[in-house]
C-alpha positions in Angstrom: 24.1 -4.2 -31.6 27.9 -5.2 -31.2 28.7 -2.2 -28.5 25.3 -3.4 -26.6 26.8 -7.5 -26.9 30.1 -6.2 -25.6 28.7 -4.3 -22.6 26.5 -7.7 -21.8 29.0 -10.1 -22.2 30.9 -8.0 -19.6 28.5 -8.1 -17.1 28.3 -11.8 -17.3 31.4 -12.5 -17.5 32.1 -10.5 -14.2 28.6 -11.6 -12.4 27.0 -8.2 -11.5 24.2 -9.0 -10.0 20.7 -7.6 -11.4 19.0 -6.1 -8.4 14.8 -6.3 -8.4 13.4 -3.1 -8.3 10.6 -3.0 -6.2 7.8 -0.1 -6.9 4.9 0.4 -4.8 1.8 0.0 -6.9 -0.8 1.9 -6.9 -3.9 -0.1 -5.9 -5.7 2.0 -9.2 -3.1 3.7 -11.6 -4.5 6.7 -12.7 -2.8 6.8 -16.0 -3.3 5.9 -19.7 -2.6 2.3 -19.6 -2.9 -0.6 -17.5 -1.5 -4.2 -17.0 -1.6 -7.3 -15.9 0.7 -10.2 -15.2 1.3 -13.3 -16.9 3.8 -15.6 -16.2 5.0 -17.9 -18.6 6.8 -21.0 -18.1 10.3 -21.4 -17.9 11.7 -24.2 -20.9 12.8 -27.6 -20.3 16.6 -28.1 -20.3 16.4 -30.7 -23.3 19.5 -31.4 -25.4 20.5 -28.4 -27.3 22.6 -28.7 -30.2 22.2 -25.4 -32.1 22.9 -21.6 -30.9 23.6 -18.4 -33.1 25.1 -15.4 -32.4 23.1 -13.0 -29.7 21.4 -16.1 -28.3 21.9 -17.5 -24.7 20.3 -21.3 -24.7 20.1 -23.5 -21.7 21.2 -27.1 -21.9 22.3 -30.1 -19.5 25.2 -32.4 -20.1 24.2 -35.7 -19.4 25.2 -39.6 -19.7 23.8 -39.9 -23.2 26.0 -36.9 -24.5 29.3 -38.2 -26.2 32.4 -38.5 -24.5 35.8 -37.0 -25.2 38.8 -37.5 -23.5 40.1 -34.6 -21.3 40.3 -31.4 -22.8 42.8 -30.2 -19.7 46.4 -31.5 -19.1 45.9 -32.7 -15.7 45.5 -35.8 -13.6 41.7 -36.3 -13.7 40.9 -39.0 -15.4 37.3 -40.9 -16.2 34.7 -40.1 -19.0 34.5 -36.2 -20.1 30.9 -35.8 -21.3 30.4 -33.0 -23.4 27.4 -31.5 -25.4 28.3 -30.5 -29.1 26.7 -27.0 -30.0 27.0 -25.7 -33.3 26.9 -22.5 -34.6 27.3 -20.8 -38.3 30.2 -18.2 -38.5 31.8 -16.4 -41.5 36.0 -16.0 -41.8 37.0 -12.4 -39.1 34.3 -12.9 -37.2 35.4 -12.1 -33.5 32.7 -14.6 -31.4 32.7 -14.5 -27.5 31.3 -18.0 -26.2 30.3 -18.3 -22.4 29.2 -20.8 -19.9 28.0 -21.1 -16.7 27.6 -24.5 -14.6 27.3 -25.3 -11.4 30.2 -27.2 -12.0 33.4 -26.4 -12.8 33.3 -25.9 -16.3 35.5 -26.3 -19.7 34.5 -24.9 -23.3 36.3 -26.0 -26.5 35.9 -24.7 -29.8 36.3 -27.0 -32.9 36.3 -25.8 -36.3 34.9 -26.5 -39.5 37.7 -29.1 -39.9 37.1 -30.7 -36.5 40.5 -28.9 -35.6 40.3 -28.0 -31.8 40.9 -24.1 -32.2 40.5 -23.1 -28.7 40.4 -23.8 -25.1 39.3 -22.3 -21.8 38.7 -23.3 -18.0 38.2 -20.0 -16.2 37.9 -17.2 -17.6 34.6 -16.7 -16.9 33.0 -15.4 -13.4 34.7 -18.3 -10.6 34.8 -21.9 -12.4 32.5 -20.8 -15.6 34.2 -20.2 -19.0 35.0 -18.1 -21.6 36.3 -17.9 -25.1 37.1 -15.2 -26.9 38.3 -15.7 -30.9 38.5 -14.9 -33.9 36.7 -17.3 -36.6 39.6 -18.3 -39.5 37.1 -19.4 -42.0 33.8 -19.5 -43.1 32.0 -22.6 -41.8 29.9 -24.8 -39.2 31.8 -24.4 -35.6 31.2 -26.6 -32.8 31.1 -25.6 -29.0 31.7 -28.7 -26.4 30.5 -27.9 -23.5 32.1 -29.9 -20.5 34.1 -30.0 -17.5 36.9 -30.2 -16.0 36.5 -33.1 -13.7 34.6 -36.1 -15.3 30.8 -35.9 -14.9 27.6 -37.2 -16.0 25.2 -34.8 -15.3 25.7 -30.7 -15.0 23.2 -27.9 -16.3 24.5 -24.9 -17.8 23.7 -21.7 -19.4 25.8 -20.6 -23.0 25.8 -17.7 -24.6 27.4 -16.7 -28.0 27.7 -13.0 -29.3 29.9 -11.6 -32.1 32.0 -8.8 -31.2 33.1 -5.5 -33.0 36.8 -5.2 -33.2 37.9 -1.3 -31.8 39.8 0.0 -34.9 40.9 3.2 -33.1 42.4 1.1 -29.6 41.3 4.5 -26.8 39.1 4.2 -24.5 37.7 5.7 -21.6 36.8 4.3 -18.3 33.6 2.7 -18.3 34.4 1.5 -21.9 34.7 -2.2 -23.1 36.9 -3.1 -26.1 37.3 -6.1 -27.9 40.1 -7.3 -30.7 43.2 -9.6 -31.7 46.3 -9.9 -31.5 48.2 -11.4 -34.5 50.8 -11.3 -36.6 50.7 -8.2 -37.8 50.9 -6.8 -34.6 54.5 -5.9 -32.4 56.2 -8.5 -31.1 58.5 -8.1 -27.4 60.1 -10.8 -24.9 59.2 -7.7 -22.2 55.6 -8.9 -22.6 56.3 -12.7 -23.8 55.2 -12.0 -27.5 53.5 -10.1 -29.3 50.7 -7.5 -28.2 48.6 -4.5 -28.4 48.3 -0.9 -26.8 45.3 0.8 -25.9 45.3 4.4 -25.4 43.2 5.1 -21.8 42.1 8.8 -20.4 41.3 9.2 -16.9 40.8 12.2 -14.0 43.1 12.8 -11.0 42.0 10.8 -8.2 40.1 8.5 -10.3 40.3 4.6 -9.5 39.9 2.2 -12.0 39.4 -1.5 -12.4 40.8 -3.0 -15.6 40.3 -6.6 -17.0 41.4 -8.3 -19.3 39.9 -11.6 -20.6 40.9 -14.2 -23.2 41.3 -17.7 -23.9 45.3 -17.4 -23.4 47.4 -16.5 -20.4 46.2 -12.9 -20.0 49.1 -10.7 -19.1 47.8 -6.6 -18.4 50.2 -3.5 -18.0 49.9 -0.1 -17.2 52.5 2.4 -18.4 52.5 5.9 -17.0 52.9 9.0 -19.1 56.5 9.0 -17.9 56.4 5.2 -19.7 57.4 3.4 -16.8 55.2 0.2 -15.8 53.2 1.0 -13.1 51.0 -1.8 -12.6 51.0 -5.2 -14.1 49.1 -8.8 -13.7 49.7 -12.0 -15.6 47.0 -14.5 -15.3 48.2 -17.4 -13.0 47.4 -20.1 -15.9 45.7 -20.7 -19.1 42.2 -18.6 -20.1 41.9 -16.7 -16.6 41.4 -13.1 -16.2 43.7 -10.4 -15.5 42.8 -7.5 -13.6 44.4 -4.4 -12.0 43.3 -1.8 -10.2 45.0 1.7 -10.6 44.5 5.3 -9.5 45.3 8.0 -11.6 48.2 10.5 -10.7 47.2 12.9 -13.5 44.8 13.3 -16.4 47.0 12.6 -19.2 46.6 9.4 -21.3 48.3 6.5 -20.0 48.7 3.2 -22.1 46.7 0.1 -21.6 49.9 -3.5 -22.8 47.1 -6.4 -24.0 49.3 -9.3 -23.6 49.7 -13.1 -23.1 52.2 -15.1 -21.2 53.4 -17.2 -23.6 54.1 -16.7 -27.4 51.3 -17.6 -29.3 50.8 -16.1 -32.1 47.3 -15.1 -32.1 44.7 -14.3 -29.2 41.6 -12.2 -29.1 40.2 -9.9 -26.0 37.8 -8.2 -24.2 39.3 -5.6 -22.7 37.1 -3.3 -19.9 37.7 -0.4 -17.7 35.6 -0.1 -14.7 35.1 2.9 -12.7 35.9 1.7 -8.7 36.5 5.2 -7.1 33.4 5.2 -4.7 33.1 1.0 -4.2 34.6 -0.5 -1.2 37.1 -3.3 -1.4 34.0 -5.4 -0.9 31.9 -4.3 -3.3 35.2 -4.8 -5.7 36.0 -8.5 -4.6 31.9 -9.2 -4.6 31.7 -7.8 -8.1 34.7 -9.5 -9.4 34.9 -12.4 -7.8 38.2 -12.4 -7.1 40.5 -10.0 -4.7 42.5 -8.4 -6.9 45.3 -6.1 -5.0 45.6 -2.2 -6.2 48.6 -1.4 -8.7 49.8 -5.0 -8.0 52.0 -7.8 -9.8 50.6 -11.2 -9.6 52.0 -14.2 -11.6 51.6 -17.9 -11.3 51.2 -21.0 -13.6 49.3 -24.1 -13.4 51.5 -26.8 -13.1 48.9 -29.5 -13.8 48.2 -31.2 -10.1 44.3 -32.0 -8.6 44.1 -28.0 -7.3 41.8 -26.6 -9.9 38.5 -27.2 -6.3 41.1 -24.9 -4.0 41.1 -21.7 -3.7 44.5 -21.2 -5.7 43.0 -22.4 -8.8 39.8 -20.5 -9.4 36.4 -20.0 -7.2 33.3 -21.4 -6.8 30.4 -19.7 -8.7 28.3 -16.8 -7.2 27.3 -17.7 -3.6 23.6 -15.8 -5.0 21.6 -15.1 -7.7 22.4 -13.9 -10.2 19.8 -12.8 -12.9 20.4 -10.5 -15.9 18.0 -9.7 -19.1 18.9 -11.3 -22.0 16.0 -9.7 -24.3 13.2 -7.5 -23.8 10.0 -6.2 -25.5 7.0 -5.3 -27.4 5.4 -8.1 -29.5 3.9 -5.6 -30.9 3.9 -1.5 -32.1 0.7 -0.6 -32.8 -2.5 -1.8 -31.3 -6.3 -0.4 -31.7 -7.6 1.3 -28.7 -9.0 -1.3 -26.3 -6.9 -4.2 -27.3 -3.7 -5.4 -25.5 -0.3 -6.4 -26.7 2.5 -8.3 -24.7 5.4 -7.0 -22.9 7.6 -10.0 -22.4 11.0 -10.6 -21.2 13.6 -13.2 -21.3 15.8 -13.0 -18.3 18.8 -16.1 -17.4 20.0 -16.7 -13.8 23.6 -17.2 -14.0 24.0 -17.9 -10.4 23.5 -21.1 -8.2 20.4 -19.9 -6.2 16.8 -19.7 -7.2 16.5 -15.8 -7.6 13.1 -13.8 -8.3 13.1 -11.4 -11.4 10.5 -8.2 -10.3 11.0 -5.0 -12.5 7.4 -2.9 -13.9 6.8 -2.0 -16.9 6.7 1.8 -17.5 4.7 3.9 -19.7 4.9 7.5 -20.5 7.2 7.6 -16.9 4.6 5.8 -14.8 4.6 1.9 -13.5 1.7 0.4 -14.8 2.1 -3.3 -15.2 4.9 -5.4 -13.2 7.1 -8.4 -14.7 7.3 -11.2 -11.6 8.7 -14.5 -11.7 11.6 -16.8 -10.2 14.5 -17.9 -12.1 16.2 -21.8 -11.3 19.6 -21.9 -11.0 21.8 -21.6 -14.3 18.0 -22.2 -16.3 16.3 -19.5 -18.4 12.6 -18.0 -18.8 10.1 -15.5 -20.4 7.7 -13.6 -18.2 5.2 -12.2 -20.0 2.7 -9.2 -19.3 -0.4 -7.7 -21.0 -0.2 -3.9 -21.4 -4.0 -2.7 -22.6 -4.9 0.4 -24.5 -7.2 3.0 -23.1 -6.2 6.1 -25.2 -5.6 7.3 -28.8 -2.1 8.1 -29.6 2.1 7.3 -28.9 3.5 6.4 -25.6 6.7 5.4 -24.6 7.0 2.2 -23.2 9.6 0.4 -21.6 10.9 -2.5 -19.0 11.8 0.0 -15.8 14.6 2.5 -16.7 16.0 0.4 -19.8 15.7 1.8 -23.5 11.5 2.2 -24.4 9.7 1.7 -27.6 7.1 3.8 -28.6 3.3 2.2 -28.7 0.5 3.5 -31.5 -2.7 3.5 -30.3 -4.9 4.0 -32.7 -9.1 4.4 -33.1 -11.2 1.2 -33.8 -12.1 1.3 -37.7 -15.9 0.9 -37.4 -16.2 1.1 -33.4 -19.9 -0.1 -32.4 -20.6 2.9 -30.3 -18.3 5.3 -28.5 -17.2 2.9 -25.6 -14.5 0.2 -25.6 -14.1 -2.6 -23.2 -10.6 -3.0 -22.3 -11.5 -5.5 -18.8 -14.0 -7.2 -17.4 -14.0 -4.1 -15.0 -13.0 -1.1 -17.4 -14.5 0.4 -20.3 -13.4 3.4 -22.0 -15.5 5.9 -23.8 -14.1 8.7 -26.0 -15.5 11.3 -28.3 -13.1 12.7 -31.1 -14.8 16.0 -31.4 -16.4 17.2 -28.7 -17.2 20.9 -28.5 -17.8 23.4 -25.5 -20.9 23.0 -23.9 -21.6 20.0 -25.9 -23.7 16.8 -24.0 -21.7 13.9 -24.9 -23.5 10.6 -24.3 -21.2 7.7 -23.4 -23.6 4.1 -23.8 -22.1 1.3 -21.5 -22.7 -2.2 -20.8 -20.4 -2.6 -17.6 -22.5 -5.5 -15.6 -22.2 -6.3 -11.7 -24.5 -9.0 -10.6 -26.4 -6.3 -8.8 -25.7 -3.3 -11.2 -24.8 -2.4 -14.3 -23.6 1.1 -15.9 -25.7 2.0 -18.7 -24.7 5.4 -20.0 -22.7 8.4 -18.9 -23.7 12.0 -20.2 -20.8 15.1 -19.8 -21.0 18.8 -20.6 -17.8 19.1 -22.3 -15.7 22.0 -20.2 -13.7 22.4 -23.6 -13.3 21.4 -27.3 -11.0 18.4 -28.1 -11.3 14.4 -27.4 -13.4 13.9 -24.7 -11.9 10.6 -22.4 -14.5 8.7 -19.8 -12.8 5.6 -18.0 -15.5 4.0 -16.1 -14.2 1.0 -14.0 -16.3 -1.6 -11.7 -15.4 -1.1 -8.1 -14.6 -3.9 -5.8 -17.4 -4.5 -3.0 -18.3 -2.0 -1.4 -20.9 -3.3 1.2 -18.5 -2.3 4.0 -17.8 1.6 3.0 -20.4 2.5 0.7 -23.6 5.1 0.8 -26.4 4.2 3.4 -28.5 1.5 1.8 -31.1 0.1 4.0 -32.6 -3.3 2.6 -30.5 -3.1 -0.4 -27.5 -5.3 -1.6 -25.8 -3.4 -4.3 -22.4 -4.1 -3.4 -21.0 -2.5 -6.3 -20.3 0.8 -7.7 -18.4 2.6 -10.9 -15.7 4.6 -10.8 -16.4 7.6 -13.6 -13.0 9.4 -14.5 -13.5 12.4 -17.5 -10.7 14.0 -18.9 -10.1 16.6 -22.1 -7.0 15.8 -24.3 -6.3 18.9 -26.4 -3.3 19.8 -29.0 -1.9 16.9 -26.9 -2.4 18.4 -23.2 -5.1 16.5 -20.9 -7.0 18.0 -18.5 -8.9 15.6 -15.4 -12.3 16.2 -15.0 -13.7 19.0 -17.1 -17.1 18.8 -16.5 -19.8 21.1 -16.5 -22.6 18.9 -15.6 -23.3 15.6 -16.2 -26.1 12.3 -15.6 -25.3 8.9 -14.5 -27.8 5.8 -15.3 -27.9 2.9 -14.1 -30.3 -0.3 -14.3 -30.2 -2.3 -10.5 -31.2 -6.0 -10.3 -34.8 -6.0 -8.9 -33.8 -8.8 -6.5 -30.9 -6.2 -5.0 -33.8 -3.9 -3.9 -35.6 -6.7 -1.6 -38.1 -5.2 -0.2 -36.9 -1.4 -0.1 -39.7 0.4 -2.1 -38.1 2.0 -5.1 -38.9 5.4 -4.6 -36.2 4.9 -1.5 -33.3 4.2 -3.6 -31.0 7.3 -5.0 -27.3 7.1 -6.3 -24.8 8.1 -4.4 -21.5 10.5 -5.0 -18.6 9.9 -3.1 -17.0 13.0 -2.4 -12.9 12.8 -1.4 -12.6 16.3 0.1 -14.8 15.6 3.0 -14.5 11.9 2.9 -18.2 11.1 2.7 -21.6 9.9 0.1 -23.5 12.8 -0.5 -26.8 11.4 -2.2 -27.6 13.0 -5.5 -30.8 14.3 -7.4 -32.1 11.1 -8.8 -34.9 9.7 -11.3 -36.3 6.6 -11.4 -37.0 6.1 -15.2 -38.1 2.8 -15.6 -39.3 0.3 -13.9 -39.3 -3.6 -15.4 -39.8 -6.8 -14.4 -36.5 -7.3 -13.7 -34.7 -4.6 -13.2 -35.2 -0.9 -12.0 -33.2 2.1 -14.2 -32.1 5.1 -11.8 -30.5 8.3 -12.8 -28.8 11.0 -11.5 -27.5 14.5 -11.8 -24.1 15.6 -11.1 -21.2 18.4 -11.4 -18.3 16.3 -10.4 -17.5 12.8 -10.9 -16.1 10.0 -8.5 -17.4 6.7 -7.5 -21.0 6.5 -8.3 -23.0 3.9 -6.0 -26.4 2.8 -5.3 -28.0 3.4 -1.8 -31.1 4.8 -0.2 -33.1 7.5 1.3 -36.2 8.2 3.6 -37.5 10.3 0.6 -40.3 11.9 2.1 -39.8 15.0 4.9 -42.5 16.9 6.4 -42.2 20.0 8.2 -45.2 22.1 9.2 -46.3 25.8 10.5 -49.1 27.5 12.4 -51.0 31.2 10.6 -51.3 32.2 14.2 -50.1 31.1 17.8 -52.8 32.8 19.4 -56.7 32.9 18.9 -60.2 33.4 20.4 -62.4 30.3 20.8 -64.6 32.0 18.1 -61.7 32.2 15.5 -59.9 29.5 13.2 -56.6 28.7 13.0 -54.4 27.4 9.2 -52.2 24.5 10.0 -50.0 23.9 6.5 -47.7 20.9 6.3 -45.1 21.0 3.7 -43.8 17.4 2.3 -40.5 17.1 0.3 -39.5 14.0 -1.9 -35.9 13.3 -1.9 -36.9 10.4 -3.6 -36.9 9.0 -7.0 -40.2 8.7 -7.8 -43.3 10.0 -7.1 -44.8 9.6 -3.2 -48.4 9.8 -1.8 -48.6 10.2 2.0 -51.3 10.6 4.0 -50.5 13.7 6.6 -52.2 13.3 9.9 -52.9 17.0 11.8 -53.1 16.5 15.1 -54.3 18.6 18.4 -52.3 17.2 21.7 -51.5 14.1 19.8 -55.0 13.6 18.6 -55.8 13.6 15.1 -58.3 15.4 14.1 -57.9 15.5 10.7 -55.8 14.5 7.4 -54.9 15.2 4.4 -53.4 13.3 1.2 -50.9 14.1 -1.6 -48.7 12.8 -3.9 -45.4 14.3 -4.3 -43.1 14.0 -7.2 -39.4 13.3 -7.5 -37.4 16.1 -6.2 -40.4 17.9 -5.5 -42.3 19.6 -2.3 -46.4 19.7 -2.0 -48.1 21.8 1.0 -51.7 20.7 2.3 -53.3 22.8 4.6 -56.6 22.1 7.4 -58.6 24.8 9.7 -58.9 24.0 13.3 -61.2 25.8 16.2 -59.9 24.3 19.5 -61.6 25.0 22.4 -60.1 27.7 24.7 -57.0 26.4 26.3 -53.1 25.9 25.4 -52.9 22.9 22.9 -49.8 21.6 20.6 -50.3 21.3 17.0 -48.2 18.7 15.2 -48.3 17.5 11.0 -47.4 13.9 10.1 -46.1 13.3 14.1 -44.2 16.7 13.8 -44.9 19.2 16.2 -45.7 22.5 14.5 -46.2 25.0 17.6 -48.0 25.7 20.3 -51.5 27.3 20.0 -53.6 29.5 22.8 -57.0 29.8 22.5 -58.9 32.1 24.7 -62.5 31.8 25.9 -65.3 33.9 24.0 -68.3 36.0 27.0 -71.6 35.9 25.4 -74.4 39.0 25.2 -76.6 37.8 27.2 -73.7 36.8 30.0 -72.6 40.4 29.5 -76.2 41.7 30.1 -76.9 40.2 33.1 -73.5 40.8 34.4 -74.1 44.6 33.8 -77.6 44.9 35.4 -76.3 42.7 38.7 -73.4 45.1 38.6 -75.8 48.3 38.6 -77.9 46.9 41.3 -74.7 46.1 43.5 -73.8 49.6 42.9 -77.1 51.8 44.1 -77.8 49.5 46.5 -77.7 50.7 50.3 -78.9 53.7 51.8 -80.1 57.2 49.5 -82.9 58.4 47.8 -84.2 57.1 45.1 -84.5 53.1 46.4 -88.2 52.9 47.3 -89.2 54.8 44.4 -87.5 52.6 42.2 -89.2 49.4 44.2 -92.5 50.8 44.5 -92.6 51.2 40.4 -91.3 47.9 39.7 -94.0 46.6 42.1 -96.5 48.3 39.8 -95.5 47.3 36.6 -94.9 43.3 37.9 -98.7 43.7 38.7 -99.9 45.2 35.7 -98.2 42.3 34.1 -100.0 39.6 35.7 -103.2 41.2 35.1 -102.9 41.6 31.3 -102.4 37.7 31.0 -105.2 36.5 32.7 -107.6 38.3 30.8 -106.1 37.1 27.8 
């Protein structure tokens, strides 16, 4: 806790801004917990009078606050309001007390005696302040917090931490050290009284920035392995920062003079090293706020005029925002599966523009809930998100990339069911124990005003807990299935997974049944036998309908449901369910033969279907037939025909089947006559045999006539 107080009070102190980070989010996170922002309200600046150590409060100064007279020796004159802010501290403590203002800014501490103990103006980032001591007693302290120039109105930010005092005085750069300098410590006029050493290791080439920060003139040395001064800075007057920046010649420990410019006897620091080699002078002076000059010697004093608004007497504050976490969270570590607990963080804006705080929250690596909100100027506030539970077990969460906690999820005790609702939109089912090849039957309740999911069945792939998320889609009238004279607008998105011996595997599904019940008035007028469900399949981009059973049919509703071997979005639409195709036993016949005409109906519908097949003969119909066809099932009907002779086309429920030649049919009698006339034509003309031939006929003709008249 000290070491992490130290490393925050540094970055306050020298105003490094806290960039956003801005993720993409994923319009669905496919991952094992979701989120969703709440933003809280940022607290009223009321009077604060009370602050302990690790807190940062906000406050205003103000025209009812008391007045003091001015806590700097200069010409300003006028009524010094100040805001009294106590804190409890015990004897050794080392406390580091910041503010930030808009304004230029003065902190004094006052001790349990109402002894002023300490002073500062700027040695914080541009005109805020900063004190850095150690407590002499045990005791109430008191912080005023005021200004430099008199004023009756300022808000500010203050922060308190207690510090742990380096016993063994090295470092290394990118450390921060903290301690005091007293009487037991060497005393020399080369660095105007008494002071400390700090062993520092650095690399060839390696540029560092050090600073040195304390309620005193802060004086900073370098000394060299050959222990010759090599870089120096005294602070040009009372509480303001020293800072040098150094390269290193060589890697071998050089010395680090904590010092003051005058001869008090006792000071504490903050003492930081800073690594600079790849920032540009820009970054430097940006970071810093101040242009500090490489291996340089600076020295000045205050000598008490109206210069403390120029630029030779401290800066204004950041020209930006500047925002920084203060605390960050879990209200909670362990949570039943389905319910939520909070993330929430408590960010400050040290700066003097409105800035937006955006970072997600990250679970198990993955972004799944985002913390959004703007921050006032010098004011403080908690932005707070829900992070929901949709499997068993730990995960590590956390606010971006800082340090994560780890999250139990954990069974319900007596869950009603194998589903849990964890939105509006989402539920989650899960079986503990599910074997290979086992059905697992998931019962839902996940209601659309036109649909609503009732249960889920999977042929587990494997043995282990089986996972089904099954989330509401948004509407989907403008890209879902075909659905002619129906308005479901909504469908479910059904994601299986496996977790075993702590590995997950998507989608292991063998087979599998979706049911759902649609709202009667969705259907209109579409009969119901036309509506199927609907899978939509990513590979090729497209609904492919899906073998579907319509099993029941109320008042109110109509309950559908459908096989299938992969799972997506599932989604209500329709179908022409009944297809005819037909065929002919022969293309060719005699006018004395028959012909078998058989049409073949299919139901790609969801219940059963009775049609009424016409057969026609060159679009005539000269027969039907009627059958009923169930679900998913084909019927064939068949009719004999006898056209006359000619070329005619044969069709089945307006389908043409084939074309059909009939040939005409001679009778005997035709083909008698026909042979006689052809005999006669043939010995007919000259030769013997001709009169004979007439001459009997003659006879017999006679003969003929006489037998009927006597009769």
């Amino acid at each position: 806790m000290p070491e992490q107080t130290q490393q925050n009070t540094v970055r306050r102190r020298r105003g490094v801004r806290l960039v956003a980070v801005v993720v993409a989010v994923l319009v669905a996170v496919a991952g094992p917990i979701g989120g969703v922002g709440v933003v809280a309200s940022a607290p009223a600046t009321d009077d604060t009078r009370e602050i302990a150590y690790g807190e940062t409060v906000s406050g205003a100064v103000d025209s009812v606050d008391p007045i003091r007279s001015n806590p700097t020796e200069n010409s300003h004159t006028g009524d010094f309001y100040y805001e009294p802010v106590s804190f409890e501290g015990e004897a050794g403590d080392l406390v580091d007390v910041q503010v930030f203002a808009p304004t230029d800014t003065s902190l004094v501490l006052v001790g349990p005696d109402g002894q002023e103990l300490a002073h500062n103006e700027d040695g914080g980032e541009g005109n805020n302040s900063q004190i850095t001591h150690r407590l002499p007693s045990d005791g109430t302290y008191t912080i005023q917090v005021t200004s430099h120039f008199s004023e009756d109105h300022f808000e500010y930010l203050l922060s308190l931490d207690q510090l742990e005092e380096s016993e063994d005085l090295e470092m290394a750069v990118g450390d921060t050290v903290a301690g005091t300098v007293d009487e037991t410590n060497d005393e020399s006029y080369q660095y105007n009284g008494r002071y400390e050493t700090v062993q520092i290791d650095g690399a060839v080439g390696q540029e560092v920035e050090l600073s040195l920060s304390s309620s005193e003139d802060s004086a900073l040395y370098i000394i060299a392995p050959n222990g010759k001064i090599v870089a120096e800075e005294v602070a040009p007057y009372s509480g303001r920062d020293a800072t040098i920046q150094y390269t290193f010649g060589n890697d071998l420990p050089h010395t680090v003079v904590v010092a003051t410019g005058d001869f008090n006897d006792q000071f504490s620091y903050i003492l930081t090293a800073e690594d600079v080699t790849n920032v540009t002078e820009n970054e430097t002076d940006t970071e810093s706020g101040e242009n500090a000059s490489n291996n340089s010697t600076a020295s000045s004093t205050d000598d008490g005029d109206d210069q403390h608004a120029g630029t030779s007497h401290g800066q204004t504050g950041p020209a930006e925002s500047t925002i920084e976490i203060l605390d960050s969270g879990l209200n909670r570590t362990s949570a039943t599966l389905g319910s939520s607990v909070e993330y929430t963080v408590s960010v400050a804006n040290y700066g003097d523009k409105t800035g937006t705080f955006d970072r997600p929250v990250v679970v198990d690596g993955q972004p799944v809930a985002r913390l959004n909100g703007t921050v006032e100027p010098y004011q403080m506030r908690t932005i707070t998100t829900e992070v929901t539970l949709d499997r068993t077990g730990q995960f590590q969460v956390s606010l971006d990339n800082e340090s994560a906690e780890t999250l139990t999820a954990v069974p319900p005790t007596a869950p009603e069911g194998n589903t849990v609702a964890i939105s509006d939109d989402t539920q989650i089912g899960f079986e503990p124990n599910a074997t290979t090849g086992e059905a697992v039957q998931f019962t839902f309740d996940t209601t659309s005003t036109d649909a609503t999911l009732r249960s889920v069945s999977i042929d587990s792939a494997g043995s282990g807990t089986l996972w089904l998320e099954a989330v509401r889609t948004q509407n989907l009238s403008a890209g879902g299935p075909p659905a002619d004279g129906v308005t479901v607008a909504h469908g479910f998105v059904l994601s299986p997974s496996l977790q075993t011996a702590g590995n997950t595997t998507q989608s292991p599904v063998q087979n599998g049944t979706v049911t759902l019940a649609v709202d009667r008035t969705a259907l209109g007028d579409t009969p119901e036998a036309s509506v199927v469900l609907y899978r939509y399949d990513e590979a090729s981009s497209s609904w492919i309908p899906l073998q579907t059973t319509r099993v029941a049919s109320a008042a109110d509703t109509v309950t559908y449901r459908a096989q299938t071997t992969t799972f997506s979005t599932i989604a209500v639409g329709t179908v022409d369910p009944v297809s005819t195709t037909g065929s002919l036993s022969k293309t060719a016949i005699s006018a004395d033969e028959t012909v078998t005409v058989s049409a073949t109906l299919r139901n790609d519908g969801s219940a059963a279907v009775e049609r009424t097949v016409p057969i026609t003969v060159d679009g005539n119909t000269v027969t039907e037939r009627t059958v009923s066809v169930p679900a998913g099932g084909e019927r064939t009907v068949s009719a004999s025909l006898s056209p006359a002779a000619g070329t005619h086309d044969v069709g089945v429920g307006g389908t043409s089947v084939g074309t059909l030649t009939v040939e005409a049919v001679t009778t005997e009698a035709e083909v008698t006559t026909s042979e006689a006339a052809t005999e006669a034509t043939t010995t007919g003309g000259s030769g013997a045999g001709f009169g004979v031939l007439a001459a009997l006929l003659a006879v017999t003709a006679a003969l003929l006539t006489a037998i009927r008249r006597r009769v």
